[in-house]
C-alpha positions as CSV (number, residue, x, y, z in Angstrom):
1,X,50.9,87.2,102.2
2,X,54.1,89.0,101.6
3,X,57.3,87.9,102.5
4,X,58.9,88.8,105.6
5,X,62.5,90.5,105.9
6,X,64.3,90.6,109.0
7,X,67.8,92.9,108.8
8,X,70.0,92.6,111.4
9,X,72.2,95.8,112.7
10,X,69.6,98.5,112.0
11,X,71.2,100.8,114.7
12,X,73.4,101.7,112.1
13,X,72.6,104.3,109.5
14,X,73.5,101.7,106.5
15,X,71.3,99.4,108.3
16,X,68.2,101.6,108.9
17,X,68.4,103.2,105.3
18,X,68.0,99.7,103.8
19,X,64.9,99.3,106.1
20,X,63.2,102.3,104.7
21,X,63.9,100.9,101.4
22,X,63.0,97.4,101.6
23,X,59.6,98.4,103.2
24,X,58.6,100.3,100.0
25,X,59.4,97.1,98.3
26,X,55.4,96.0,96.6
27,X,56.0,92.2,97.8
28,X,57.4,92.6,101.1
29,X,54.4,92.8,103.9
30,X,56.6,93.4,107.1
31,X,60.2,93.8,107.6
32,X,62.0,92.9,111.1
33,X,64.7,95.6,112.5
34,X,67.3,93.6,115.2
35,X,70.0,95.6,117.1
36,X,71.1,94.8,120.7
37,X,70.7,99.3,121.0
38,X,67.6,100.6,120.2
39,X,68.7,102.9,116.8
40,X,68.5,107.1,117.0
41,X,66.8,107.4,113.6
42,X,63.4,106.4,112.3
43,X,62.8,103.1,111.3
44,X,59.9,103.8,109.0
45,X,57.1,101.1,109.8
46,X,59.2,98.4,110.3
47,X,59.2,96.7,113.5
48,X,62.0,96.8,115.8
49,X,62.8,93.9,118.1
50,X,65.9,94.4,120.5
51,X,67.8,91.4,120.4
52,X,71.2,90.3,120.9
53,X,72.6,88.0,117.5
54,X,74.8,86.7,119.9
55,X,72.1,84.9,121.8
56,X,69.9,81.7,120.8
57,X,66.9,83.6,121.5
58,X,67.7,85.2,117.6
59,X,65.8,81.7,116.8
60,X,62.5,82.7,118.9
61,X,62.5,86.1,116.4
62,X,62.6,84.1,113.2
63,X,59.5,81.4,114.7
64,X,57.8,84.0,115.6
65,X,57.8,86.0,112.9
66,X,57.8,83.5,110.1
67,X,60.8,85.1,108.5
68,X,61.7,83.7,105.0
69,X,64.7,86.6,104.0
70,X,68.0,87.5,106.0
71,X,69.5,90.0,105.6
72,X,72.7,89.8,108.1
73,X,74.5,93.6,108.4
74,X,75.6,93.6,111.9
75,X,79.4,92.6,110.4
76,X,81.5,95.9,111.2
77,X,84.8,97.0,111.6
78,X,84.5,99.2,114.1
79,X,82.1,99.5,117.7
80,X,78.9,101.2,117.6
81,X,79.7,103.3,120.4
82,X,83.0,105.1,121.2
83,X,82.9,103.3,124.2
84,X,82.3,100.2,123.0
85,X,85.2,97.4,122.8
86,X,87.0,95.5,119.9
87,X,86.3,91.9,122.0
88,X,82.3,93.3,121.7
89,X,82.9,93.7,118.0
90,X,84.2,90.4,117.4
91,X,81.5,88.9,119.0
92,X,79.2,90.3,117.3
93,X,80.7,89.5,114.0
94,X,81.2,86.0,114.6
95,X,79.7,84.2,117.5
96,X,76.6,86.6,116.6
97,X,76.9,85.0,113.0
98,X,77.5,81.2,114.1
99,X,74.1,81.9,116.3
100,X,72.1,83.6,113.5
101,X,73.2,80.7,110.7
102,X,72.4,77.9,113.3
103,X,68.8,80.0,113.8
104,X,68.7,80.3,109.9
105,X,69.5,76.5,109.5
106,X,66.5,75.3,111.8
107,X,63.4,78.2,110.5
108,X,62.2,76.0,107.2
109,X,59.9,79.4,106.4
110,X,64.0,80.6,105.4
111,X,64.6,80.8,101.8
112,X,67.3,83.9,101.4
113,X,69.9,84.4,102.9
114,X,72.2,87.9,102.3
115,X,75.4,88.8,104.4
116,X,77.3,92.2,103.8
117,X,80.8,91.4,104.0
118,X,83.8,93.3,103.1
119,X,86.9,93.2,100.6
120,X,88.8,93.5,103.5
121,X,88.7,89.6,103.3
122,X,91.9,89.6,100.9
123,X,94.1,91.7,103.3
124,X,96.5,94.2,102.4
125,X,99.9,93.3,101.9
126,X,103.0,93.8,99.7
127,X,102.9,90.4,97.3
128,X,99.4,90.4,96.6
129,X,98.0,90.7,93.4
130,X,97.2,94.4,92.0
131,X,93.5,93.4,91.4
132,X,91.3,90.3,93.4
133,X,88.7,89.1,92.1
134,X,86.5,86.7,93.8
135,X,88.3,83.8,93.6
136,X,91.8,85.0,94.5
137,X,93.0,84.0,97.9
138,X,95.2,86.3,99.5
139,X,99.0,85.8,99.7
140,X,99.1,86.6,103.9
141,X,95.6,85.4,105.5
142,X,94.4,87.6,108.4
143,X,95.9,86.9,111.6
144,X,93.9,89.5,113.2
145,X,91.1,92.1,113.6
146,X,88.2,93.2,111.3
147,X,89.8,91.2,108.2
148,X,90.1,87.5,110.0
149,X,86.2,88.4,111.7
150,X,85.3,88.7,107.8
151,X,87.6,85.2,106.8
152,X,85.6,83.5,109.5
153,X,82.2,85.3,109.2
154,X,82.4,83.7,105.2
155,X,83.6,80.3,106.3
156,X,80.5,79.8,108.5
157,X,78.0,81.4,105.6
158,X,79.7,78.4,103.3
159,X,79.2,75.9,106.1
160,X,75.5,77.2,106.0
161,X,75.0,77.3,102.5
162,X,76.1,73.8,102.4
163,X,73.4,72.2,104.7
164,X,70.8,74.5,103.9
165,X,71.1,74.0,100.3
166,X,67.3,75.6,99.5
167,X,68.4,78.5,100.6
168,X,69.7,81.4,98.1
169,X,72.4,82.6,100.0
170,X,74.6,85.8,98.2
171,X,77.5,87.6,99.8
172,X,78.8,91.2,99.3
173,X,82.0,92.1,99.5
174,X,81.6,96.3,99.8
175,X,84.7,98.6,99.2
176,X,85.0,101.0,101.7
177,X,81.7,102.8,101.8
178,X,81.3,106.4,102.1
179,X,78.4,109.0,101.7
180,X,76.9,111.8,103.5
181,X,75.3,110.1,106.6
182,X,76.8,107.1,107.3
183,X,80.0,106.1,109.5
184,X,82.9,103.6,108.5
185,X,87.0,103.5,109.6
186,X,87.8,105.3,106.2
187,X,85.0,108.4,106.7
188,X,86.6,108.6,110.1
189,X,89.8,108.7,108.4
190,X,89.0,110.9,106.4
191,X,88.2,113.8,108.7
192,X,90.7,113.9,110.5
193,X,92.4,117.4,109.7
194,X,95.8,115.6,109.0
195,X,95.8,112.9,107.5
196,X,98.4,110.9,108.3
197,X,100.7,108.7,105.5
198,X,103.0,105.7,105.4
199,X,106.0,107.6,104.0
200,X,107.2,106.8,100.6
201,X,103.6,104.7,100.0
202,X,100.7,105.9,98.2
203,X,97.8,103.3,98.0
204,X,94.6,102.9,95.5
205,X,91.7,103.0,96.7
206,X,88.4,101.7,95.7
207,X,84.9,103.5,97.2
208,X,81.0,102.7,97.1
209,X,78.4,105.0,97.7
210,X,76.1,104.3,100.8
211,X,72.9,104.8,97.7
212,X,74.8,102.2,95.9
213,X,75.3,100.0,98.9
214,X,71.7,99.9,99.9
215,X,70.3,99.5,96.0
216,X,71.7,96.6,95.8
217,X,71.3,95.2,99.1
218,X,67.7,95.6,98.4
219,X,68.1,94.2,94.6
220,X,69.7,91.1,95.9
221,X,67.2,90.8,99.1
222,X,64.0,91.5,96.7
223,X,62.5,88.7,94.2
224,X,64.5,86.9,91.8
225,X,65.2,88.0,88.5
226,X,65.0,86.5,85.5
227,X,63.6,83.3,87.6
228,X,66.3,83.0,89.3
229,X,68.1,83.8,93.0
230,X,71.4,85.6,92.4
231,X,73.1,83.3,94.9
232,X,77.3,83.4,94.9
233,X,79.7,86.1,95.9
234,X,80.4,89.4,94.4
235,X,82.6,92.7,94.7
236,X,81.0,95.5,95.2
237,X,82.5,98.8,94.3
238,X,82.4,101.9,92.2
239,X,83.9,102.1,89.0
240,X,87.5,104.0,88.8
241,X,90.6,104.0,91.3
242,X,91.9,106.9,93.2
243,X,95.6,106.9,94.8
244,X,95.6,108.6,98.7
245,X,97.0,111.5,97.9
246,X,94.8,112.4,94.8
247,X,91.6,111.8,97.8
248,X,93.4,114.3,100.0
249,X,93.6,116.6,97.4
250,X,90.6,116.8,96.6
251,X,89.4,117.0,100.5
252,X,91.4,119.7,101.0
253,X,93.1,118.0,103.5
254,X,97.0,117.7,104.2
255,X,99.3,114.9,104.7
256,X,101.5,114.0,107.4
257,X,104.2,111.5,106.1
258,X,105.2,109.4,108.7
259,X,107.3,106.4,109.2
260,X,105.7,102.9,109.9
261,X,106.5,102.7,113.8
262,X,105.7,105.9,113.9
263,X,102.0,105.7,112.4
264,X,101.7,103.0,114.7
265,X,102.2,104.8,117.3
266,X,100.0,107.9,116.3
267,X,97.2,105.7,115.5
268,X,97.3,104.0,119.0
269,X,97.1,107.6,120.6
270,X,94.5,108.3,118.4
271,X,92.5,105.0,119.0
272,X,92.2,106.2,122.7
273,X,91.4,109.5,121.9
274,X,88.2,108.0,120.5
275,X,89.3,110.0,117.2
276,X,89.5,106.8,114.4
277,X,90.0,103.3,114.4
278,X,93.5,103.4,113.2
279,X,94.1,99.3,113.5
280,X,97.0,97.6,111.9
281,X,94.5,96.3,109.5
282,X,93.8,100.3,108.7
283,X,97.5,100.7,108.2
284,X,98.3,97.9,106.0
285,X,95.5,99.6,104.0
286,X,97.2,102.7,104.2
287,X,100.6,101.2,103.0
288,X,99.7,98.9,100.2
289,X,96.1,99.5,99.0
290,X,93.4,97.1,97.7
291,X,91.8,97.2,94.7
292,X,89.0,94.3,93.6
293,X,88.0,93.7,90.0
294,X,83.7,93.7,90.0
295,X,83.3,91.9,86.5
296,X,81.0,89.9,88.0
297,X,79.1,92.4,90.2
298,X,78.2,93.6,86.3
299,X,77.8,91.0,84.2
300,X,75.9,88.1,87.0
301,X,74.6,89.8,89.5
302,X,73.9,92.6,86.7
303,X,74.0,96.0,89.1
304,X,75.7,99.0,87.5
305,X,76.7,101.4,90.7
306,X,75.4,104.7,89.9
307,X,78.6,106.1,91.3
308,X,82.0,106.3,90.5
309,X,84.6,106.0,93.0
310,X,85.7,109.8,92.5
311,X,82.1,110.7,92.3
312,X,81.6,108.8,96.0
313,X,84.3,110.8,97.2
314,X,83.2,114.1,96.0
315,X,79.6,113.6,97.9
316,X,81.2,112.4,101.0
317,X,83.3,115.8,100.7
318,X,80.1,118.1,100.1
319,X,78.1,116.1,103.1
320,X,81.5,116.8,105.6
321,X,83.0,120.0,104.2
322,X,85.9,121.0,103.2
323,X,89.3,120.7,105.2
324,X,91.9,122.9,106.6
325,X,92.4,124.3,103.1
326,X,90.5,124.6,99.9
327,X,91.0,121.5,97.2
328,X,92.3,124.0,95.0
329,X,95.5,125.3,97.4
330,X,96.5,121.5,98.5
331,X,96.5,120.9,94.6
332,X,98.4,124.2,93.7
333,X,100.7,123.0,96.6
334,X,101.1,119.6,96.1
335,X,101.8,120.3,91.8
336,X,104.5,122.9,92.9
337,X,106.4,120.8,95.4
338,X,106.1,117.7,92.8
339,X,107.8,120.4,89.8
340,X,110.4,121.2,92.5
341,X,111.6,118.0,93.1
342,X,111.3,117.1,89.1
343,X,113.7,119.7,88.7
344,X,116.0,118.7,91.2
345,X,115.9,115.4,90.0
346,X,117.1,116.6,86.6
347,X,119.8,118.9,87.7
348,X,121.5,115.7,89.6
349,X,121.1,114.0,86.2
350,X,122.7,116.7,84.2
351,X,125.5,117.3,86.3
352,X,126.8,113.8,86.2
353,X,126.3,113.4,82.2
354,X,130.1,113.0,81.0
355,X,131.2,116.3,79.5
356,X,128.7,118.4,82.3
357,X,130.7,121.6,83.3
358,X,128.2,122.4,86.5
């Protein structure tokens, strides 16, 4: 018999491309899709059980189907539907964890255990560190939204891992992910045909392909290598940093500088207009950045992205088009307005050098 992989969240499209991929896997016989919605694309010929996480009946599903790998992806940022609620999304995230870790705790058949979480775990704010790497803690701890759900989330996986210590239990933290089919806060972002800025900020960013994101999902999900589980915590992103305004660039989309109360304001309006999820964890992103160091995503858990974050950027823009304007005329733009203000800059500076006659 093959092993048996259950994945939660398949009625997203990260979650039901790792399905399809997993099922080719040579030692897996059957893998387990769980959503509480029944997903709009194919699941291949894995077999999809609607459950709610959230519920103790996620412990029947394991029993029943003898599962012996988890792997937990219903941990999200933003609802499933545009109707659906932040309080929903929260629950998910963590009372739909503590339930699926204390279903995990009593299945014996369990021997791996993978969560996706995020980097949004170290926050965005103005004294932290201009690279994390795993063992950083964050100079201001979440006190709200997606980020805290992911602090929590990782404290119960711990909690887990330390009573259930036969278990191989791995967590990914995942830049922001992009691609051609799937949805996250930044695509959304992304999109809009303005893109609105914290005035006189300009964050890095850091991006994984949705390819990348699933290949090693499946690597760290699949058999050990080298005799051995791959069991610890890792960033995951694509090689390379890009500031905001070199991604709008090259999106061909404008900026709209705005002040903070003001882009707090505009992302509110847009939050009911069902446009983005422009939270205040969104805007601290958009202020100060985040960039992780993934040393260890290399040289332990040995995966080599096969994308840069440019080149992630580049295939989200073919997969969603191009924006108001061509690349080409924001960059022509954007250069001329930059040589402008150079030029002012040094005519100030000239005309109060002692001796100036201007």
């Amino acid at each position: 018999m093959g092993r048996v992989v259950l994945v939660t969240g398949v009625a997203r499209q990260l979650g039901g491309l790792l399905v399809g991929r997993i099922q080719r896997e040579p030692d897996v016989d059957r893998v387990i899709g769980v959503d509480v919605r029944t997903p709009v694309h194919q699941l291949g010929d894995a077999q999809f059980v609607r459950a709610d996480i959230r519920q103790p009946a996620i412990a029947g599903v394991l029993a029943e189907h003898r599962v012996d790998t988890v792997v937990h992806m219903d941990i999200h940022g933003t609802p499933l539907t545009p109707r659906g609620s932040r309080a929903s999304v929260k629950e998910t995230n963590v009372i739909g964890t503590m339930q699926l870790l204390g279903a995990c705790q009593k299945a014996p058949e369990i021997r791996r255990l993978v969560v996706k979480s995020s980097t949004s775990v170290y926050g965005s704010a103005p004294r932290d560190p201009a690279v994390f790497d795993e063992g950083i803690e964050p100079k201001a701890p979440a006190s709200g939204g997606f980020a805290k759900d992911v602090v929590e989330v990782e404290g119960y996986v711990r909690g887990f891992s330390r009573r259930r210590p036969d278990v191989a239990v791995t967590v990914l933290r995942f830049a922001h992910v992009l691609g051609p089919t799937v949805d996250s806060p930044m695509g959304d972002y992304f999109t809009l045909p303005v893109l609105p800025t914290v005035l006189g900020h300009d964050p890095r960013l850091q991006f994984v392909h949705e390819d990348d994101a699933v290949e090693v999902l499946r690597m760290v999900s699949g058999e050990p290598a080298r005799g051995r589980f791959h069991a610890g915590t890792f960033n995951i992103a694509g090689a390379g940093v890009l500031l905001l305004s070199q991604c709008a660039r090259r999106l061909g989309r404008p900026t709209l500088p705005l002040l903070s109360p003001a882009i707090r304001w505009a992302g509110s309006a847009m939050r009911t207009a069902g446009l983005t999820d422009f939270s205040p964890e969104q805007i601290g992103m958009l202020t100060h950045g985040r960039v992780v160091r993934t040393a260890r995503m290399r040289e332990v858990l040995g995966f080599e992205p096969r994308h840069s974050t440019a080149e992630t950027l580049e295939d989200f823009a073919r997969g969603y088009g191009c924006g108001l304007l061509p690349p080409e005329a924001v960059g022509r733009t954007v250069d001329r307005v930059a040589a402008g203000l150079a030029g002012l800059s040094g005519e100030r500076h000239e005309e109060k050098e002692p001796g100036s006659h201007g």
